[in-house]
C-alpha positions in Angstrom: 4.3 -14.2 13.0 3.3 -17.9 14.5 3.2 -20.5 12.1 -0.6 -20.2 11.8 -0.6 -16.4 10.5 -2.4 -14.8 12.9 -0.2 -13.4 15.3 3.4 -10.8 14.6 5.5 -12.5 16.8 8.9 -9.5 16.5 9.6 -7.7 13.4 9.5 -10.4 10.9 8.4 -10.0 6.7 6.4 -12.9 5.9 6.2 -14.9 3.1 3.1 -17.0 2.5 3.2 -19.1 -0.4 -0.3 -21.7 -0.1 -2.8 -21.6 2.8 -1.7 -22.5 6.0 2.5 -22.1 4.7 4.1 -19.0 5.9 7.7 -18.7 5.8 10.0 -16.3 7.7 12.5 -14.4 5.4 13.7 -12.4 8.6 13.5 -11.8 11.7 15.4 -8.5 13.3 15.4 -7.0 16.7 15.6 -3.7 18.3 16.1 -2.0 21.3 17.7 -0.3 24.5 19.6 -2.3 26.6 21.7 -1.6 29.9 23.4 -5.0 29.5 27.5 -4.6 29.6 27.5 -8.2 27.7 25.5 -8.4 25.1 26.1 -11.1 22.6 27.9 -9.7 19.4 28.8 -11.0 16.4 32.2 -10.7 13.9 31.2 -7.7 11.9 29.1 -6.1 14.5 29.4 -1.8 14.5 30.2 -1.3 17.9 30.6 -4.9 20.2 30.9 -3.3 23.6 28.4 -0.9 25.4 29.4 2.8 24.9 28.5 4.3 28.2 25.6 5.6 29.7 22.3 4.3 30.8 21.4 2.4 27.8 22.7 1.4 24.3 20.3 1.1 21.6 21.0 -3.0 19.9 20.2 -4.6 16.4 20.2 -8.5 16.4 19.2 -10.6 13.5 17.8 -14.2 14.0 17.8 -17.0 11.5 14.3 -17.7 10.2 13.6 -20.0 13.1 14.5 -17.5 15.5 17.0 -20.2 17.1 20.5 -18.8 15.8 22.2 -15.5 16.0 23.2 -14.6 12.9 24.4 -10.6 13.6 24.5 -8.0 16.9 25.5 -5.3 17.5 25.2 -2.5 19.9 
């Protein structure tokens, strides 16, 4: 959601706590990738691609959306 509340930006649950203050509490991403490096993260389920056309990914972003925080094919 931008900062203004009026547009979903990824999938993101917003907090809004006065007018005109929204917060992000997290912001996740999914999807299909053909990508044989895809960032991962320590922790991840499965950190290389497994074969095939395309591997299905989860990453989740810091609030901002500026810093990977987990990924994982």
């Amino acid at each position: 959601m931008n900062t203004e509340a009026t547009k979903m930006l990824a999938g993101e649950l917003p907090s809004i706590d006065q007018p005109g203050k929204v917060h992000l509490l997290r912001l996740y991403v999914a999807g299909q990738t053909s990508s044989l490096d895809l960032p991962t993260t320590a922790g991840a389920i499965r950190r290389t691609h497994a074969g095939g056309a395309e591997d299905a990914f989860v990453a989740k972003f810091d609030p901002a959306g500026r810093q990977l925080l987990y990924s994982t094919y």
